[in-house]
C-alpha positions as a printed Julia matrix, in Angstrom:
78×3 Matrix{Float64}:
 142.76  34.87  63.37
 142.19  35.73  67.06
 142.49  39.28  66.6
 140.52  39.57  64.0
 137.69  38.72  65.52
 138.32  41.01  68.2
 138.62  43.62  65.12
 135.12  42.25  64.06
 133.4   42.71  67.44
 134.79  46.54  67.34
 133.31  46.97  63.73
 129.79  45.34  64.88
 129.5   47.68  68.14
 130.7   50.75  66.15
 128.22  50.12  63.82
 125.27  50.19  66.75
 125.6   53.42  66.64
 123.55  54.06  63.79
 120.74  51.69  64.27
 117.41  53.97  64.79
 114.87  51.62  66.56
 115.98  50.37  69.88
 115.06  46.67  69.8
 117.92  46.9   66.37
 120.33  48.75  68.85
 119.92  45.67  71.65
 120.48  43.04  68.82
 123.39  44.28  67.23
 125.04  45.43  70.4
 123.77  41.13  70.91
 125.78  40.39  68.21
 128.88  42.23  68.83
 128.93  40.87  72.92
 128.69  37.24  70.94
 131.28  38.5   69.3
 133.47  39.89  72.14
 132.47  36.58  74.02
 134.26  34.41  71.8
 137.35  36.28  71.52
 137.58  36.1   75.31
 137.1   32.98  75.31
 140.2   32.28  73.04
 142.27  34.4   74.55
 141.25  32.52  77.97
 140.12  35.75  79.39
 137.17  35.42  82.14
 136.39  39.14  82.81
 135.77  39.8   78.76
 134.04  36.03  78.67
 131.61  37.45  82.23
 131.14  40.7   81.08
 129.82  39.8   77.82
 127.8   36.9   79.11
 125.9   39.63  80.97
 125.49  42.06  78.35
 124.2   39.81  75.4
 121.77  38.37  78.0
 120.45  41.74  78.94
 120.61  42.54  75.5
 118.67  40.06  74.14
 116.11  39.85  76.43
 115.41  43.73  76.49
 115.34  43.35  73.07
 112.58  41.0   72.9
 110.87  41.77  76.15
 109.97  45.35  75.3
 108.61  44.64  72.31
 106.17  41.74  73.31
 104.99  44.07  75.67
 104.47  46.47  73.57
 100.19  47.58  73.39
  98.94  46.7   70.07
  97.37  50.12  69.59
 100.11  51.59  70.38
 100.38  54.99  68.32
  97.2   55.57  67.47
  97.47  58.75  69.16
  94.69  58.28  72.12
């Protein structure tokens, strides 16, 4: 069961990869840290658990940051 959802973090960061807009890129690579985060923690393994803390934060607030900050006319090519 453990290592299957160490399998299933893999599958969810591999599949980043082909994610086109970059606020998509910051959740999945979200997701798959979550991911990664729990199987550390059931292994009882603090570097995975810290590491992944810090990259699902930065994840998820780049993720939503840059695009509330985003201008509104943004694109309209002036």
């Amino acid at each position: 069961m453990v290592d299957s959802i160490g399998w299933l973090a893999t599958a969810i960061f591999v599949s980043s990869y082909f994610c086109k807009r970059p606020a998509t890129l910051r959740r999945v690579q979200a997701a798959g840290a979550l991911m990664w985060l729990t199987y550390g923690v059931l292994i009882h393994a603090l570097p995975v658990v810290v590491a992944n803390v810090i990259v699902a934060s930065v994840a998820i607030w780049s993720s939503f940051a840059r695009s509330a900050t985003r201008a509104p006319n943004q694109g309209s090519g002036a």
